[in-house]
N, C-alpha and C positions, 0 to 999 in steps of 0.2 A: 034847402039849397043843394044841388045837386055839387059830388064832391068831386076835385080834381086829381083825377090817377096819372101818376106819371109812368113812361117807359123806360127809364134808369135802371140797372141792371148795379149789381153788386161790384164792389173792386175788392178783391180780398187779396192781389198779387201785387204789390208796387216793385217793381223789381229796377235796380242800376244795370243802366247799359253804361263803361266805360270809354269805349271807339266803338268805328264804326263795320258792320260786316265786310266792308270792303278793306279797310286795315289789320281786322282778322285773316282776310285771305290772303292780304300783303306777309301779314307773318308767318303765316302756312307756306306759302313759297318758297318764301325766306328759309324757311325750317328745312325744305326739301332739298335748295341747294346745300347748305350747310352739311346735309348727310349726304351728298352726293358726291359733291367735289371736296370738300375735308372730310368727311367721315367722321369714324369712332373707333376708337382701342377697346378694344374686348380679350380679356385676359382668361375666359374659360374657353376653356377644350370644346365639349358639344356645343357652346351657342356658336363659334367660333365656325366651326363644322356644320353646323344648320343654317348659318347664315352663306356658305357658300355653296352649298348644294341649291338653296334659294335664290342664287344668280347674282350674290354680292361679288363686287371686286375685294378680293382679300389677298391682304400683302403682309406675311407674318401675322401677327395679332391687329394689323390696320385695316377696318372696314367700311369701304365705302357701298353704302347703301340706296339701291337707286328709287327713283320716286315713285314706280310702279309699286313695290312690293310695300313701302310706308302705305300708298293709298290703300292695297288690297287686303294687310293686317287691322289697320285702322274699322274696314267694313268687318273683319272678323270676332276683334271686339267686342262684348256684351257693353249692352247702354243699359242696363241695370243687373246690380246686384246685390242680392239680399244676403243680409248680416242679422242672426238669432244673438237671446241671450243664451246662456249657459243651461236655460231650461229647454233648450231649443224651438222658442215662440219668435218666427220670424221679425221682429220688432224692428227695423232698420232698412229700408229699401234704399238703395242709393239710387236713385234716378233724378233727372232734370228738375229744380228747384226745389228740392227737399234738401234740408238745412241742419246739421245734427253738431251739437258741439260736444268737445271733451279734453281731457288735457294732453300735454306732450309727457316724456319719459323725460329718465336720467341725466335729475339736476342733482349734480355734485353736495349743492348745499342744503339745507333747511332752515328756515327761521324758527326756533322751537316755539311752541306754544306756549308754554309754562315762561319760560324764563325770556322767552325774548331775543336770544343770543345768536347768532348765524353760527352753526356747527358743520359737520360734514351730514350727510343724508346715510341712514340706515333704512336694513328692511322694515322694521316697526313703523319708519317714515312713509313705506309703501303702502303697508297695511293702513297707516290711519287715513293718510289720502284716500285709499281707496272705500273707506266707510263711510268719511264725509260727500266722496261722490254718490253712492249711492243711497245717500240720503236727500240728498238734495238733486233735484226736481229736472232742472235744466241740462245738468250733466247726460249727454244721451250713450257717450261711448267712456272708457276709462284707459288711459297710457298708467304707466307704473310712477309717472309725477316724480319720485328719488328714484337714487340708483343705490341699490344694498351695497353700501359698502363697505358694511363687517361682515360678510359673507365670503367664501373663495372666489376671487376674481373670472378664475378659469367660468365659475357658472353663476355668477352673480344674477344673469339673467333670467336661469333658470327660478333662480329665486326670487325673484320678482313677479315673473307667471304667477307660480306659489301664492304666495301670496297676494298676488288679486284677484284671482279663485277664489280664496278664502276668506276674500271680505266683500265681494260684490256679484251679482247675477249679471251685471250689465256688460254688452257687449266691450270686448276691451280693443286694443292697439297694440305689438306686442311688437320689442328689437331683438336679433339676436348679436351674438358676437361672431359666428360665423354661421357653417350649414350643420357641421358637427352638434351644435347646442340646439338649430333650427329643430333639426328630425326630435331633435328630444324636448323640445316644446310644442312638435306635432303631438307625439307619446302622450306626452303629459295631459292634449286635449281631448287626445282621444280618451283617455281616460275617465275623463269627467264625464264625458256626454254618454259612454258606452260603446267605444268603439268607432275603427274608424271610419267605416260605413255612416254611422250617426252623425261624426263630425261633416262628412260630405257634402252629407243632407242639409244639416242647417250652420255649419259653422259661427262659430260665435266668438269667433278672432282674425284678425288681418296681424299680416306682417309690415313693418316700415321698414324697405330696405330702398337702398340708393346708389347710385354714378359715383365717382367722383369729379366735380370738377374741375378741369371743363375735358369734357368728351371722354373719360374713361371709365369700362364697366369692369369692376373688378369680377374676380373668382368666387370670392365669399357672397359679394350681391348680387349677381348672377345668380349663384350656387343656390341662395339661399330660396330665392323668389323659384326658382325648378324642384326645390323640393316641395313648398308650399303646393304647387300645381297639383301634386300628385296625391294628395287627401283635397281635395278641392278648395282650401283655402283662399281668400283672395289676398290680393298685395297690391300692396302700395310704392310703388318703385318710382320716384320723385328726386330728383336733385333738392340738396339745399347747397346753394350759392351766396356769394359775398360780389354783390358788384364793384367794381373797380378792382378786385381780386384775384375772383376766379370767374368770371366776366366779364364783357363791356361794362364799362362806367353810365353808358347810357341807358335808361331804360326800355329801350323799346332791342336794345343788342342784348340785353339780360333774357331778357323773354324769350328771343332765338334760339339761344343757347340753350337757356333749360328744357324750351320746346322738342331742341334735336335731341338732347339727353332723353328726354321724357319718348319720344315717339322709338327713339331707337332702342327704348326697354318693350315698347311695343309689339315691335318686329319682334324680336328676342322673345318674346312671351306666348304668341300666335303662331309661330314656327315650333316651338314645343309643343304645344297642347291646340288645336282651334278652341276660340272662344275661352279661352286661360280667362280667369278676373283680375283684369288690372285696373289699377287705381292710378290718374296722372297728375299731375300738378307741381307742388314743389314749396320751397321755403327761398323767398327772392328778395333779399334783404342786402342793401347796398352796407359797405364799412365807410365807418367814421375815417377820414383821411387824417384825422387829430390825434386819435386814440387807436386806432385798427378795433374799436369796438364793432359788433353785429348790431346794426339800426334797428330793432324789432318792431320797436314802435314807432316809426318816420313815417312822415306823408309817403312820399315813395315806397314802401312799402307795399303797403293797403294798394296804390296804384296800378303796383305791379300784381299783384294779386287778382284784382278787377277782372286785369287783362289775360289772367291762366285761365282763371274760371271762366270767363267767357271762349278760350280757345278749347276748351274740355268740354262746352256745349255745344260749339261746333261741330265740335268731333263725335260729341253723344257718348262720353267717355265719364263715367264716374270721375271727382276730383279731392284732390285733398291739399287744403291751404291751413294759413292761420291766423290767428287773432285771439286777441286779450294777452297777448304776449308783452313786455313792456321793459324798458333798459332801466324808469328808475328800481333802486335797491329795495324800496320800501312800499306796502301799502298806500301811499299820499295821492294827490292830489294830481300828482304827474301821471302816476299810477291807473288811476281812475279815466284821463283822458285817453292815455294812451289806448288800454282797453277798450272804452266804452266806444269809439272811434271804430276802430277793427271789428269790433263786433257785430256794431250795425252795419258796417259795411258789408261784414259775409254773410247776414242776413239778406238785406238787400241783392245782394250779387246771385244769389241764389247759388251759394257753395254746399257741396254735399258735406266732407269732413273737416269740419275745421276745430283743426289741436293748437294743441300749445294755451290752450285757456288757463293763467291761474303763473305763469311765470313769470319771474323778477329778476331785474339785472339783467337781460339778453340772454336768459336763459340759464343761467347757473345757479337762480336762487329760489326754493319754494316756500309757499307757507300757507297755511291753513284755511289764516284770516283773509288773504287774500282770494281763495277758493272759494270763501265762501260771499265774499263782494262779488266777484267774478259773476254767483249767480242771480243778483238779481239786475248787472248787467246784460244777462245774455234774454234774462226776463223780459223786459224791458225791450230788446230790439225785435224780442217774437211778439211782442204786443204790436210793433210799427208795423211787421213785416205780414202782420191778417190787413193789413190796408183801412180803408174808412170803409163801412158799413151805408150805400146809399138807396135808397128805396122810401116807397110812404113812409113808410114806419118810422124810419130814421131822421127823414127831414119834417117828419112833424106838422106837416101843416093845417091838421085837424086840430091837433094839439097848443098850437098858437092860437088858433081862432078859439077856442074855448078860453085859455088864461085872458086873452084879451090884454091889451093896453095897461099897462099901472098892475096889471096881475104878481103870480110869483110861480114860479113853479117846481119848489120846494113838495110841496104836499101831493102833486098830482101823480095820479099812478103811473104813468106814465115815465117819470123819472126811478119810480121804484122797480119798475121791470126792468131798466134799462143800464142804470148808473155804474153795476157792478161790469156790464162789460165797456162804458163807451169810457169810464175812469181807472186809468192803471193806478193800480196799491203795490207800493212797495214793502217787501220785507225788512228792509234794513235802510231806507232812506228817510230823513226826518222832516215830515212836515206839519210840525206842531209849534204854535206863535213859542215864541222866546221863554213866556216863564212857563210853561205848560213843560218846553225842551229842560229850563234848568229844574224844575218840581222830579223831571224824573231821571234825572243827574247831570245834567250835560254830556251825553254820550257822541262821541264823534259814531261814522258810519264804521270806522276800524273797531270802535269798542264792541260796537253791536254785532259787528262781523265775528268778532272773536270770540265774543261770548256765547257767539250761534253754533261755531267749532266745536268750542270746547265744548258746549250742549250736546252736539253730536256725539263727539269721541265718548264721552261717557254713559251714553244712551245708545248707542244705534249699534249694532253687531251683525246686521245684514242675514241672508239666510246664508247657516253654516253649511260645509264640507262635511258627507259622510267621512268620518274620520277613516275610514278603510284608503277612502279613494287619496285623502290628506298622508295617509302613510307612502301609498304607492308613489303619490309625485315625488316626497321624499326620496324611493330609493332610486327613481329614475335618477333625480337631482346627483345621488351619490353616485352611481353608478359612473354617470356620465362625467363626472369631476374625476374618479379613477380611471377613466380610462382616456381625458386627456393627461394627468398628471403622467400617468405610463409611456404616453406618444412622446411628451416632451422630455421624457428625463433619456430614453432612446436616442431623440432629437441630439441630444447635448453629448452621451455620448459614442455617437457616430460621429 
């Protein structure tokens, strides 16, 4: 019998539209009067100065930016940008539906492994974060997850670089505390790769700097994002917003906002350098009106997020959002949704950088165990996000007509080619009948999660730091702490 070929073609992209291109161009408009007729505060000198030679109206530091010059930086823009590891193997392309997770920076707290106990976060805290990331599989970028906080405040940050160098290869995230610490976390990468011509070439760090808002660019993130330009670094220069706060309450006046924030770092970035690498997007998270807590993990949310990411493909602009972020305190079950929610969703969305994976409480608390649930949620939405497999092969229908009627099709090879991709395995999720679960202890997903940490931490040590180059970041590190201690003690007595 002659066999039926069909013309069905593969879907390996299921991607979320959240509105429609005509409500994206609504907000683009929207976005252009905004910077046209109210503007933006700009507290540095040179953008200040390059924004007016560029035909803004500037009134002291108030700049109104008119919609010609947003259209014509925007086409200046790179619509991709590639980010190496630390061995400088370009591993990271940010362009349209590539999807890369990793976590955010400087949470105050830790939930210790050992004891369980929520303490303040040290640099050891950076370092272990940063081992379990690069052990585990899903993590594609690494932020420093704590903030050293037994360290010198002045360069806390510098130590925190520091050590995530020294525990991981994988491309990282990187904040500073102003441009002074910036240049000297430029140093410090120039250092590792050999120089700053190498780092140029393949960079294997961005910077997270930002607005405030609503509508003002400081000195320091300005500052910070012009010095980045100049070793070729890319940046990420994104508002994070509280709506009902520090903008409209409404979601679709949030979006505006951060849009103008975001496009007028644009201008600002393409008037220094053409083709600068920026990164737009944002953290668009309404406050609790009960609590003034940050919502991380609300419907609204995720909503508002949909909606950056799809204006950042518009644009053909690299993005960066977030998800697996989550308000409650603990690993649980709240926990679990709220992430796993966010996650497929920036899956789906087709978001390039999405941080913040792996924090608790709205962001103030880390921990391990949760880093390592984290992964096989993000598992899990790259398995939805290859889409379903259609073609003969897949729908079988050779394969039915052999089992026939009353058949099984346990034995047939067909299932043995196939099962391991068309059936996701979880690393840490339990689906074994009840006494099978109690025979091999009753473990919740947290137990097994922690036990996977704690397995890491005491096994994995990543490829190490020729200790020459581990010295040199040191004396940068010191360097750079005496000679703000010197500025500031001058400072005080002037």
């Amino acid at each position: 019998m002659k066999k039926i070929r069909s013309n069905s073609i593969e879907q390996t992209t299921p991607f979320l539209r959240w509105v429609s291109e005509g409500q994206i161009e609504q907000i683009h408009f929207a976005t252009l009067e905004v910077l046209e007729r109210t503007g933006v505060k700009v507290d540095h000198p040179e953008a200040l100065q390059l924004l007016k030679d560029a035909g803004c109206i500037v009134n002291e530091n108030r700049v109104r930016i008119p919609s010609w010059l947003v259209e014509e930086c925007l086409r200046l823009a790179p619509r991709k940008i590639v980010v190496a590891n630390r061995k400088g193997e370009r591993v990271m392309p940010l362009e349209k539906n590539r999807t890369y997770f990793g976590t955010g920076s400087d949470l105050p707290f830790t939930i210790d492994l050992e004891s369980g106990e929520r303490r303040r976060s040290t640099k050891k805290d950076v370092e272990l974060a940063c081992r379990v990331m690069d052990f585990l599989p899903n993590y594609d970028f690494v932020m420093s997850y704590a903030i050293a906080s037994d360290t010198s405040p002045r360069v806390s940050d510098l130590h925190q670089l520091e050590a995530m160098v020294a525990n991981t290869y994988k491309p990282m995230i990187v904040t500073a505390h102003d441009e002074i610490n910036m240049r000297a976390q430029l140093e410090m990468a120039a250092l590792v790769v050999g120089g700053k011509e190498e780092l140029r070439k393949n960079p294997f760090l961005i910077l997270y700097s930002e607005p405030i808002s609503p509508l003002v660019h400081t000195n320091d993130g300005v500052g910070k994002m012009f010095a980045c330009f100049e070793y070729g670094v890319p940046v990420v220069y994104t508002p994070g917003v509280l709506s009902g706060a520090t903008t409209p309450v409404t979601k679709a006046g949030t979006i505006v906002l951060m849009n103008a924030e975001a496009l007028a770092g644009v201008v600002m970035a393409q008037l220094k350098q053409k083709g600068a690498p920026i990164i737009i997007g944002g953290g668009a998270t309404p406050m609790d009106m009960r609590t003034t807590a940050t919502l991380y993990g609300s419907p609204e949310t995720m909503m508002n997020y949909a909606i950056m990411t799809q204006l950042s493909q518009f644009y053909g602009i690299p993005n960066f959002t977030e998800a697996g972020c989550v308000n409650s305190p603990i690993p649980d079950a709240q926990a679990g949704m709220e992430a796993g929610n966010g996650i497929l969703m920036a899956q789906l969305m087709g978001a390039n950088l999405v941080h913040d994976v792996g924090y608790l409480e709205g962001g103030k608390t880390g921990s391990l165990t949760f880093l390592a649930m984290c992964n096989d949620f993000m598992d899990n939405a790259r398995y939805m996000g290859r889409g379903t497999r259609i073609d003969d092969e897949t729908m079988a229908v050779d394969v039915i007509d052999e089992v026939g009627p009353g058949g099984n099709y346990v034995s047939h090879t067909h299932t043995f080619e196939h099962f391991r991709n068309e059936i996701w395995t979880s690393k840490q999720f339990n689906t074994s009948f009840w006494e099978v679960w109690e025979e091999q202890g009753s473990k919740s997903m947290e137990d097994r999660a922690e036990e996977l940490a704690k397995d890491i931490v005491a096994k994995h040590t990543g490829e190490l730091l020729d200790p020459a180059i581990r010295q040199g970041l040191n004396e940068i590190i010191e360097e750079t702490d005496k000679q703000k201690a010197t500025k500031r003690r001058r400072n005080r007595e002037a």
